[in-house]
C-alpha atoms as one frame of an Amber mdcrd trajectory, in Angstrom:
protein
   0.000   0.000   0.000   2.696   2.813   1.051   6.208   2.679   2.441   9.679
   4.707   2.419  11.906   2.059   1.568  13.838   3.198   4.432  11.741   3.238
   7.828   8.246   1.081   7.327   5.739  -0.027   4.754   2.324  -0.647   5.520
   0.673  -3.842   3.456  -2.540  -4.517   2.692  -3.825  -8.688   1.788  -7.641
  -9.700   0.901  -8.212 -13.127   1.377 -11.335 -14.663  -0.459 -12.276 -17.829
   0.684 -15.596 -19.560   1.554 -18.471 -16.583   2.223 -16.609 -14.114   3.360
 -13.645 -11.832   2.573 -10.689 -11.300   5.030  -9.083  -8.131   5.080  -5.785
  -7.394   6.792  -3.630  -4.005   6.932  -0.306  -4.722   8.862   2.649  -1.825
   9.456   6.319  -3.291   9.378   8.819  -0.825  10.888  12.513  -0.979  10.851
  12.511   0.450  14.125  11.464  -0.218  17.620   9.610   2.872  18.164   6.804
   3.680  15.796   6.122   7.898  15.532   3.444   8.735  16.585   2.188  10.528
  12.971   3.241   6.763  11.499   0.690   5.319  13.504  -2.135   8.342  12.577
  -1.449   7.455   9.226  -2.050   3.543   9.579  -5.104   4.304  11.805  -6.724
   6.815   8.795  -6.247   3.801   6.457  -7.485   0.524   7.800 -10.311   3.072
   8.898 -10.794   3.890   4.846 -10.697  -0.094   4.341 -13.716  -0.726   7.003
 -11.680  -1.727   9.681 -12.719  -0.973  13.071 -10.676   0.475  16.381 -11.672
  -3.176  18.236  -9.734  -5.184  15.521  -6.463  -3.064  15.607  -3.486  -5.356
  17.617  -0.656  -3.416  18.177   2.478  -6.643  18.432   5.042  -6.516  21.251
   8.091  -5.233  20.221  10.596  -7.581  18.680  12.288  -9.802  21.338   9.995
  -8.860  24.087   7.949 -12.024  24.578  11.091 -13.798  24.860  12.835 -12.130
  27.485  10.305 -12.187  29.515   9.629 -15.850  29.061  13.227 -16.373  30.755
């Protein structure tokens, strides 16, 4: 959908299988910190593709889950 080549790219998939279709948006940063006007942005545009507040899932950052799983 958009990116920088340098700092993120936000991707877009439409899955159409049995009755109904499955949208996801997803934001890949190179970063651990995403700005806050990165995160506006992504927010305007799953809202343009009918996604809702309640389905947004913001991932832990990378290598999170496993340090705290020591």
């Amino acid at each position: 959908v958009e990116t920088d080549y340098e700092h993120y790219a936000i991707v877009s998939s439409i899955v159409e299988s049995g009755k109904k279709p499955s949208t996801t948006l997803q934001l890949y940063v190179r970063s651990q910190d995403v700005s806050p006007q990165l995160l506006k942005k992504f927010k305007e545009l799953y809202r343009t593709m009918g996604l809702t507040d309640d389905m947004l899932v913001v991932m832990p950052k990378s290598g999170e889950w496993q340090r705290g799983k020591q």
